[in-house]
FIKOLZA-1660 file (N, C-alpha, C; in steps of 0.1 Angstrom, whole numbers, plus 5000, padded with zeros to 4 digits):
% residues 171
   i   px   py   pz ch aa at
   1 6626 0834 2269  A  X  N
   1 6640 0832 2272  A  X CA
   1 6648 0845 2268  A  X  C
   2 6656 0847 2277  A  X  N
   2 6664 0857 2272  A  X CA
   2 6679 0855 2266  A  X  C
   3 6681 0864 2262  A  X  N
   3 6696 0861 2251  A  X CA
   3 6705 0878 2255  A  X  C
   4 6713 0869 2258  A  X  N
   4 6730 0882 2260  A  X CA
   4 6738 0880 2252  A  X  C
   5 6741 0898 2249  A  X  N
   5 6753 0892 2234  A  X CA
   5 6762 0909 2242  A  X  C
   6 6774 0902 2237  A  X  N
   6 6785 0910 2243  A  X CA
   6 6787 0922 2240  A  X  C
   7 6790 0929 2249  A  X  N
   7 6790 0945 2245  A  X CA
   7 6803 0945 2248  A  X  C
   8 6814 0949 2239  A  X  N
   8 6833 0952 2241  A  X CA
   8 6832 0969 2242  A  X  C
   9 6844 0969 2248  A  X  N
   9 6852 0981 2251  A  X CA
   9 6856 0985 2238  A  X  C
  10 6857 0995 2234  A  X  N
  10 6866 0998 2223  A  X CA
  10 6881 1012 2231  A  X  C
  11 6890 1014 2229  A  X  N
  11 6895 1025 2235  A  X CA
  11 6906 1030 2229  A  X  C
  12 6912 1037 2228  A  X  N
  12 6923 1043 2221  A  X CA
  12 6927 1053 2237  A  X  C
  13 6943 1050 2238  A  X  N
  13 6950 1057 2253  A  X CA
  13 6957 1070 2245  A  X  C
  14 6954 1081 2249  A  X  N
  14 6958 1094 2247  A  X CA
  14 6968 1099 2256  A  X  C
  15 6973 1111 2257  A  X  N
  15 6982 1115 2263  A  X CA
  15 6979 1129 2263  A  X  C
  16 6978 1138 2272  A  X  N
  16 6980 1158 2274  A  X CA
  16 6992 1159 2271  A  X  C
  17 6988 1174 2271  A  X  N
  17 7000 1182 2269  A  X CA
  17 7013 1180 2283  A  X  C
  18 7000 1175 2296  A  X  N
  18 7006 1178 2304  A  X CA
  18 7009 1163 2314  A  X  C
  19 7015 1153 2304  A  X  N
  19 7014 1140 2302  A  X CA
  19 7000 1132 2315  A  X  C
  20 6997 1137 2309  A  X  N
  20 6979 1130 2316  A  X CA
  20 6976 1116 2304  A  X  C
  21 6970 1107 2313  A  X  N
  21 6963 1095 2303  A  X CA
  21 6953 1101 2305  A  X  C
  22 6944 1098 2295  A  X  N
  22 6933 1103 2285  A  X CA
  22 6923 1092 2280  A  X  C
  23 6915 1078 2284  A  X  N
  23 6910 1076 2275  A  X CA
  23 6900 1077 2275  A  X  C
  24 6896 1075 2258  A  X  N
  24 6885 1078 2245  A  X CA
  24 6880 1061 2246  A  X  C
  25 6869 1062 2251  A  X  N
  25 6858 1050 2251  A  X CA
  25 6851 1046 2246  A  X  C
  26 6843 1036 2240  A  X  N
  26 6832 1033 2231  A  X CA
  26 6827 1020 2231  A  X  C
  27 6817 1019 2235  A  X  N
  27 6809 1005 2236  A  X CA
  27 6803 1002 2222  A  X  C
  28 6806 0988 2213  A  X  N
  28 6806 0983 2202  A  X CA
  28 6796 0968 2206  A  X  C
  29 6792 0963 2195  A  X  N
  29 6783 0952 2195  A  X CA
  29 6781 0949 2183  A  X  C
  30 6781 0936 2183  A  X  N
  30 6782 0924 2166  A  X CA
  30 6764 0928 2162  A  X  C
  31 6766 0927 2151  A  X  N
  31 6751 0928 2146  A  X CA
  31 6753 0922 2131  A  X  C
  32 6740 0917 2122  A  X  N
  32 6742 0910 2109  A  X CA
  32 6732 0917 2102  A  X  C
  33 6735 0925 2093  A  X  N
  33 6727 0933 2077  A  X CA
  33 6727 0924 2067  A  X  C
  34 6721 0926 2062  A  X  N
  34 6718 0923 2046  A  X CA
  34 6722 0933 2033  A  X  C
  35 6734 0924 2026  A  X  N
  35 6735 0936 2016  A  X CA
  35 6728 0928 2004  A  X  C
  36 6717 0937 1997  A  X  N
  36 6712 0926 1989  A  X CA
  36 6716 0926 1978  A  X  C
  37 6733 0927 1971  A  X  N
  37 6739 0922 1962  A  X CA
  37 6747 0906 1968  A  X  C
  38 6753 0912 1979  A  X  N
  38 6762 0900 1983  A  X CA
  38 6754 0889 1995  A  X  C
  39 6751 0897 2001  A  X  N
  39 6743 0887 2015  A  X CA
  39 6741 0893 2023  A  X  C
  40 6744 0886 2042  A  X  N
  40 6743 0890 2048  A  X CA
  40 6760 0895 2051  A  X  C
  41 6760 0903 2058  A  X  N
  41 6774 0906 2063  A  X CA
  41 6775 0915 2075  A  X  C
  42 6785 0915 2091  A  X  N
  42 6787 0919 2098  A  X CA
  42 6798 0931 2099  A  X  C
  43 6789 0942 2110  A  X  N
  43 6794 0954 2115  A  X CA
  43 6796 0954 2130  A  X  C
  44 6798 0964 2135  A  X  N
  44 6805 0964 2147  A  X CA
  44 6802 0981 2153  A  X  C
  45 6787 0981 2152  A  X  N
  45 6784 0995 2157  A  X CA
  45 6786 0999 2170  A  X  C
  46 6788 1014 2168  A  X  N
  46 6790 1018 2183  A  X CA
  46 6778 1023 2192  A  X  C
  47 6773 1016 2204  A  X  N
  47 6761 1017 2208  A  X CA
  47 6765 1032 2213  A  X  C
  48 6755 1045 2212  A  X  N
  48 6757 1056 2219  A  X CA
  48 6745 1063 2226  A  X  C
  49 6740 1058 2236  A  X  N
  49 6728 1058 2240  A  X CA
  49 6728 1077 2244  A  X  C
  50 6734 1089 2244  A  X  N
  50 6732 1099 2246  A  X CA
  50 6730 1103 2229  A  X  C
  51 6727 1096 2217  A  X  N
  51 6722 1096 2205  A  X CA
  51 6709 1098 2204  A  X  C
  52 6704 1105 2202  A  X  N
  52 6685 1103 2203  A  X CA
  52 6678 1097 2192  A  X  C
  53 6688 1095 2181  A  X  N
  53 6682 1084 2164  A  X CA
  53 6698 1077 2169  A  X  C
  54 6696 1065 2158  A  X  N
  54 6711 1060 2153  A  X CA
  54 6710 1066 2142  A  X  C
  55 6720 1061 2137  A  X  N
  55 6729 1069 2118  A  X CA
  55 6731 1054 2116  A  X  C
  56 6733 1056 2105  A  X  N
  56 6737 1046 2095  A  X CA
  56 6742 1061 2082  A  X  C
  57 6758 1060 2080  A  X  N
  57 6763 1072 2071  A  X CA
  57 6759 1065 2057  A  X  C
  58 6758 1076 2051  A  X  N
  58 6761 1076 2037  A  X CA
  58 6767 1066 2027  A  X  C
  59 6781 1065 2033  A  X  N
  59 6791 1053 2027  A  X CA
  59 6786 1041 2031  A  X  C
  60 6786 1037 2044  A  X  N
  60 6780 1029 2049  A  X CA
  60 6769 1022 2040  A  X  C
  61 6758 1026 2036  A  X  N
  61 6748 1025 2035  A  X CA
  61 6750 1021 2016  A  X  C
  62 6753 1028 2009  A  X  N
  62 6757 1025 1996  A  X CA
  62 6771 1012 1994  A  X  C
  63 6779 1016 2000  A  X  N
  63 6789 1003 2001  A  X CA
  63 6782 0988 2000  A  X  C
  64 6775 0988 2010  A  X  N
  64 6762 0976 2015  A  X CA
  64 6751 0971 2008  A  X  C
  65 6749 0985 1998  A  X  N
  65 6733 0981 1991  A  X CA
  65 6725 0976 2002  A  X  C
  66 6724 0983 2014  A  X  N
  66 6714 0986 2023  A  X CA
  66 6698 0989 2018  A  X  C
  67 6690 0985 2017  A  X  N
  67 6674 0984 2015  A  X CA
  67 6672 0989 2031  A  X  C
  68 6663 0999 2025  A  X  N
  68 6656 1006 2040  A  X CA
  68 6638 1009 2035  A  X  C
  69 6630 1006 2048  A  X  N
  69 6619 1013 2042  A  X CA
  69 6617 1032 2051  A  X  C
  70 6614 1037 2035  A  X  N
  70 6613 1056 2041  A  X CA
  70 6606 1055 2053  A  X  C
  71 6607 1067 2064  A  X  N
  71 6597 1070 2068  A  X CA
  71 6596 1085 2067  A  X  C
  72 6605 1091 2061  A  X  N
  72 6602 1105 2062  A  X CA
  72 6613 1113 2053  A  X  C
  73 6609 1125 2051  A  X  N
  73 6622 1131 2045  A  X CA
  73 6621 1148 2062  A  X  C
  74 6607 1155 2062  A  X  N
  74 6612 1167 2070  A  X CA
  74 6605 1161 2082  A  X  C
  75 6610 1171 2092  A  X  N
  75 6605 1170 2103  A  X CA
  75 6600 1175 2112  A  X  C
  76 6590 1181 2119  A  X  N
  76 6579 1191 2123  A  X CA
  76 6577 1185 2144  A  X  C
  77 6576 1193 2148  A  X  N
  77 6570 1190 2160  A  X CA
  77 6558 1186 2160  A  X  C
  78 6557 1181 2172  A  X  N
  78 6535 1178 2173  A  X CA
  78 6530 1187 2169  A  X  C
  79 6535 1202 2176  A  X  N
  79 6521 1211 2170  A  X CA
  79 6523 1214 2155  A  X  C
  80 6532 1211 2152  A  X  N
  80 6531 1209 2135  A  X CA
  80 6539 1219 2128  A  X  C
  81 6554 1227 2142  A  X  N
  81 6561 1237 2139  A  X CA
  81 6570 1227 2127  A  X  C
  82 6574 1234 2119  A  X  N
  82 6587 1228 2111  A  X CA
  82 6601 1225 2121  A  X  C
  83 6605 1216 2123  A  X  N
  83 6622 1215 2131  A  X CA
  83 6631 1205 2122  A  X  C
  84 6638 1218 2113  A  X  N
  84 6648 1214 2100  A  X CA
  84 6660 1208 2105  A  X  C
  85 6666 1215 2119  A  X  N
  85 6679 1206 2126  A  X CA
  85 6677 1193 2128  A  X  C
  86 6663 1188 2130  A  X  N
  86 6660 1177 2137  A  X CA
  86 6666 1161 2122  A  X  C
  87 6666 1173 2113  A  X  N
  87 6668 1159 2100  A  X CA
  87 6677 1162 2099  A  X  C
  88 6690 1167 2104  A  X  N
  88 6705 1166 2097  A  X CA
  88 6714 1156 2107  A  X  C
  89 6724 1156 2102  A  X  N
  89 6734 1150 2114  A  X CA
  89 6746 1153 2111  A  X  C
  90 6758 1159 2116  A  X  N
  90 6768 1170 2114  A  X CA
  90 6766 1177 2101  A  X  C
  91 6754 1181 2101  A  X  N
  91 6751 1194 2095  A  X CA
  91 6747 1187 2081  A  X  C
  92 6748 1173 2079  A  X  N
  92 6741 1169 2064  A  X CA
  92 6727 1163 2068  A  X  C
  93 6719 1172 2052  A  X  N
  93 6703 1165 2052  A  X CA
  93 6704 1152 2053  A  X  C
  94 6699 1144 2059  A  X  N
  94 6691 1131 2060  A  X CA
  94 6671 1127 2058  A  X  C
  95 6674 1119 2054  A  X  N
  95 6661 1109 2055  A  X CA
  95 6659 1101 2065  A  X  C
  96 6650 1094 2069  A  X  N
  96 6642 1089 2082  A  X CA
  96 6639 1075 2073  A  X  C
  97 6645 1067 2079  A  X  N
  97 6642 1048 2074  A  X CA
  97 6645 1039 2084  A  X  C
  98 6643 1029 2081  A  X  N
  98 6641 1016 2088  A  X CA
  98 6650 1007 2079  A  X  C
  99 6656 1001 2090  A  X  N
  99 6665 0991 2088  A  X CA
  99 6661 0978 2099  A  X  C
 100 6665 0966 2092  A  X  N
 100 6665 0954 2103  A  X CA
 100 6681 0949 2103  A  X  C
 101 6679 0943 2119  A  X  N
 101 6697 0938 2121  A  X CA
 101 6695 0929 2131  A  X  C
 102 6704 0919 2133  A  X  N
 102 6702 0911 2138  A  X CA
 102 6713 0910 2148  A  X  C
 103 6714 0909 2161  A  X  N
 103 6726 0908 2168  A  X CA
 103 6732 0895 2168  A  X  C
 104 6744 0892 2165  A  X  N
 104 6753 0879 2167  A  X CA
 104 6761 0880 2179  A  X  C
 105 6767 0869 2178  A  X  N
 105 6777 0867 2190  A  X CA
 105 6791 0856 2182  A  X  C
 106 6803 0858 2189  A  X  N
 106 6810 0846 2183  A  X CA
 106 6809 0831 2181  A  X  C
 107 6796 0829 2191  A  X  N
 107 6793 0815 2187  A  X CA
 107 6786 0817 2181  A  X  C
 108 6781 0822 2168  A  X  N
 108 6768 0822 2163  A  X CA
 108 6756 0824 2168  A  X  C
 109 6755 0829 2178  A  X  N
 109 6741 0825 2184  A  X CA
 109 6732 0840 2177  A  X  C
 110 6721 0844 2181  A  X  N
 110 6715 0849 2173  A  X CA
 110 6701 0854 2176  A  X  C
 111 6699 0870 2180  A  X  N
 111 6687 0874 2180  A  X CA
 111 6675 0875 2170  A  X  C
 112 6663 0876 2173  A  X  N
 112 6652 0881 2168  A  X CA
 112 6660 0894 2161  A  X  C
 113 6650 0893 2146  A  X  N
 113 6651 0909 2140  A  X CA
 113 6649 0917 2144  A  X  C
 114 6655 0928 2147  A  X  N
 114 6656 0944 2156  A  X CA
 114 6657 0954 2142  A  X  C
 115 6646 0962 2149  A  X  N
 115 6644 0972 2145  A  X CA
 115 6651 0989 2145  A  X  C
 116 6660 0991 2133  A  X  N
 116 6669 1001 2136  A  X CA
 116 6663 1018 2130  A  X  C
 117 6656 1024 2133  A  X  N
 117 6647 1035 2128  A  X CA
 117 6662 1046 2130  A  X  C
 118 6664 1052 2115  A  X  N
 118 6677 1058 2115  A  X CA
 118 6675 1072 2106  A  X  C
 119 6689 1074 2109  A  X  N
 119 6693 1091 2101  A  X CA
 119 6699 1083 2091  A  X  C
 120 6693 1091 2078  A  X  N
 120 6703 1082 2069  A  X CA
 120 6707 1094 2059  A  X  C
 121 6717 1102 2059  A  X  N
 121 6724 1111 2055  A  X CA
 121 6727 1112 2041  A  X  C
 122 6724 1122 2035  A  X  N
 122 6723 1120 2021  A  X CA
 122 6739 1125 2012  A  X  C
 123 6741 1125 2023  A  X  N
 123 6758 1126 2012  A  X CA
 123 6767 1127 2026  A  X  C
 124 6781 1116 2021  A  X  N
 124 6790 1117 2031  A  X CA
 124 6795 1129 2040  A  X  C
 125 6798 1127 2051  A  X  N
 125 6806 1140 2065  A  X CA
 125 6818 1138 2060  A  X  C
 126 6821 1150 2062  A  X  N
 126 6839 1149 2057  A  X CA
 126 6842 1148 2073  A  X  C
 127 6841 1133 2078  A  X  N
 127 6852 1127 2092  A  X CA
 127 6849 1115 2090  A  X  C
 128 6855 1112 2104  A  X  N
 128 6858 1095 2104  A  X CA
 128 6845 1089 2108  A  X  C
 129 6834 1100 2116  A  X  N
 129 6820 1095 2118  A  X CA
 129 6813 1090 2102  A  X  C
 130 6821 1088 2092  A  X  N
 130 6816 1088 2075  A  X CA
 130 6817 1070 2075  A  X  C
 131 6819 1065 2083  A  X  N
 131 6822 1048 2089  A  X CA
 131 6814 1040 2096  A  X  C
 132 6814 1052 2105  A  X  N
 132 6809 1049 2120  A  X CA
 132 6792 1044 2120  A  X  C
 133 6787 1033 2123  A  X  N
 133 6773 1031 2121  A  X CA
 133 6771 1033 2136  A  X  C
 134 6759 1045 2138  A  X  N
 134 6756 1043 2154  A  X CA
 134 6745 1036 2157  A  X  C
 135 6742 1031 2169  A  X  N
 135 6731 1028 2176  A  X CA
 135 6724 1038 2187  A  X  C
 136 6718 1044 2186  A  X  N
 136 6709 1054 2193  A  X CA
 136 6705 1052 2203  A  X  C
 137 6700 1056 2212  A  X  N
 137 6693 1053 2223  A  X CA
 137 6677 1052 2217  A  X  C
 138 6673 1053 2208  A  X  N
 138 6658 1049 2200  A  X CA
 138 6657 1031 2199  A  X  C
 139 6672 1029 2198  A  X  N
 139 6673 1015 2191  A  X CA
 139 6669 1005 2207  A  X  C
 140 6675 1009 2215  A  X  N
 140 6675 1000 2227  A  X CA
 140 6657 1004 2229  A  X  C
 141 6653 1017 2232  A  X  N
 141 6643 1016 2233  A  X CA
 141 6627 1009 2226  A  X  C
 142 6631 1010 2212  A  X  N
 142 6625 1006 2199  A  X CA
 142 6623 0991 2203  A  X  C
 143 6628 0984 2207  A  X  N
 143 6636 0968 2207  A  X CA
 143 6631 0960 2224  A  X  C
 144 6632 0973 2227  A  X  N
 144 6626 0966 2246  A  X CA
 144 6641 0961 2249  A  X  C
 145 6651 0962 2246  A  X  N
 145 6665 0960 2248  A  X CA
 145 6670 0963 2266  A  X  C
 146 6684 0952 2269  A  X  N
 146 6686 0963 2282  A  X CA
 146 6695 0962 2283  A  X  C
 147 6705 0974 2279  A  X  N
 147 6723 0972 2283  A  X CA
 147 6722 0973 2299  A  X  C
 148 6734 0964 2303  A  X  N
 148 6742 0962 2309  A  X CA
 148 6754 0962 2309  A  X  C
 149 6765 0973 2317  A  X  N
 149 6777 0979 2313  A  X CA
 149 6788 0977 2330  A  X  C
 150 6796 0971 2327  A  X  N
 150 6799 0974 2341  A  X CA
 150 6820 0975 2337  A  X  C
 151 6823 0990 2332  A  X  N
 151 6839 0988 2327  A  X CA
 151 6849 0987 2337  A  X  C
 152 6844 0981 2354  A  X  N
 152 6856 0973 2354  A  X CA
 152 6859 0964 2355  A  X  C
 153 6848 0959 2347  A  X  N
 153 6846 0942 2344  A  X CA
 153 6861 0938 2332  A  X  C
 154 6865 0952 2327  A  X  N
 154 6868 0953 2318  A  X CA
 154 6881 0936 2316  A  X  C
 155 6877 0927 2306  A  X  N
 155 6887 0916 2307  A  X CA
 155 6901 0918 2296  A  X  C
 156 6907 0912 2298  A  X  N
 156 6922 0915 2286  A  X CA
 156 6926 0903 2275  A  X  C
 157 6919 0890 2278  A  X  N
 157 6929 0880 2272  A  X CA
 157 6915 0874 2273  A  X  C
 158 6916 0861 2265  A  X  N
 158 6908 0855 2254  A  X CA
 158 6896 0857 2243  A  X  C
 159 6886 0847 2246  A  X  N
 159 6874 0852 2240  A  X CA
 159 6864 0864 2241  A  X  C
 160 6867 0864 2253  A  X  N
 160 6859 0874 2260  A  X CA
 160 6867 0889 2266  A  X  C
 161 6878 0892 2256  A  X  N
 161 6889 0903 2255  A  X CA
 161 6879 0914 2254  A  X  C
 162 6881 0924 2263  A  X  N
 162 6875 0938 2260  A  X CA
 162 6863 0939 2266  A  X  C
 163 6850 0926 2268  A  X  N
 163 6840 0934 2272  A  X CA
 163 6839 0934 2287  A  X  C
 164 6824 0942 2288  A  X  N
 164 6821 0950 2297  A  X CA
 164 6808 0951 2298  A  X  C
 165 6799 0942 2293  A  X  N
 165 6786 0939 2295  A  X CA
 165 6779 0934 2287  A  X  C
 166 6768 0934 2286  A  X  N
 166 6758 0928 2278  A  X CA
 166 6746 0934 2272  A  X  C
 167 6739 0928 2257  A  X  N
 167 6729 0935 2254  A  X CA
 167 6722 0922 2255  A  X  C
 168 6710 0924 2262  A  X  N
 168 6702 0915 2264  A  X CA
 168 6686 0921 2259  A  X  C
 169 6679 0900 2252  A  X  N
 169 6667 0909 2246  A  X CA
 169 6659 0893 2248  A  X  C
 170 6650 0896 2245  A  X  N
 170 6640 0883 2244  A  X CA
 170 6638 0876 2237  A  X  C
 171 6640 0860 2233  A  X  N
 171 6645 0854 2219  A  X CA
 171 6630 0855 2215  A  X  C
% end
């Protein structure tokens, strides 16, 4: 059986110099972590499938008492060249871990554990990406996942305010 959980719009309306509207876009989705002092508790990551890992920042990750298992600290090509860019993310070292998360919806309903294989940054970005938990295009792949996006579905008013498709997966 399959299971669809809502993918919303996120948007912020800008303005040019040369009064042009402008908007700045982002596809978000309910998901459930484990912080293992407090519990479980929900985020609101931005799916960015031109991401080739997700992140999970720094703050993020300590705030939460996030438990991850390593998978790596460097990173090397197949032939076994060293590729040092490949572990940073705006220019800070990271580590290579695994996270589980679970997608929600506002009825509660509720996926199988998904598998989040991430950048996990070893000291905060001085920006607002220092918040931002991403979802990768690894994660949809990792998962067997299949967005579905269609923004001019885009709705305004009730429960279903803001989205624009679906993440669908196999319960």
């Amino acid at each position: 059986m399959s299971l669809r959980f809502p993918v919303e719009e996120q948007r912020i309306d800008l303005m040019t110099d040369q009064g042009r509207l402008a908007r700045a876009r982002r596809f978000v989705v309910q998901v459930e972590l484990v912080d293992q002092v407090r519990g479980p508790f929900r985020l609101r990551p931005t799916i960015d499938t031109g991401a080739p890992f997700s992140v999970i920042p720094y703050s993020v990750r300590r705030k939460h008492n996030l438990w991850y298992n390593p998978l790596g600290n460097e990173w090397m090509t197949l032939d076994g060249e060293p590729a040092p860019a490949a572990s940073l993310w705006l220019g800070i070292p990271c580590e290579f871990g695994e996270v589980t998360v679970t997608l929600v919806d506002n009825l509660n309903n509720r996926s199988r554990s998904l598998r989040v294989a991430a950048k996990l940054p070893r000291s905060p970005v001085p920006s607002h990406m220092e918040t931002t938990v991403l979802l990768g295009y690894n994660f949809l792949a990792d998962n067997n996942l299949t967005l579905t996006v269609h923004p001019g579905s885009r709705t305004t008013i009730g429960s279903i305010a803001n989205v624009v498709g679906f993440l669908s997966t196999e319960s």
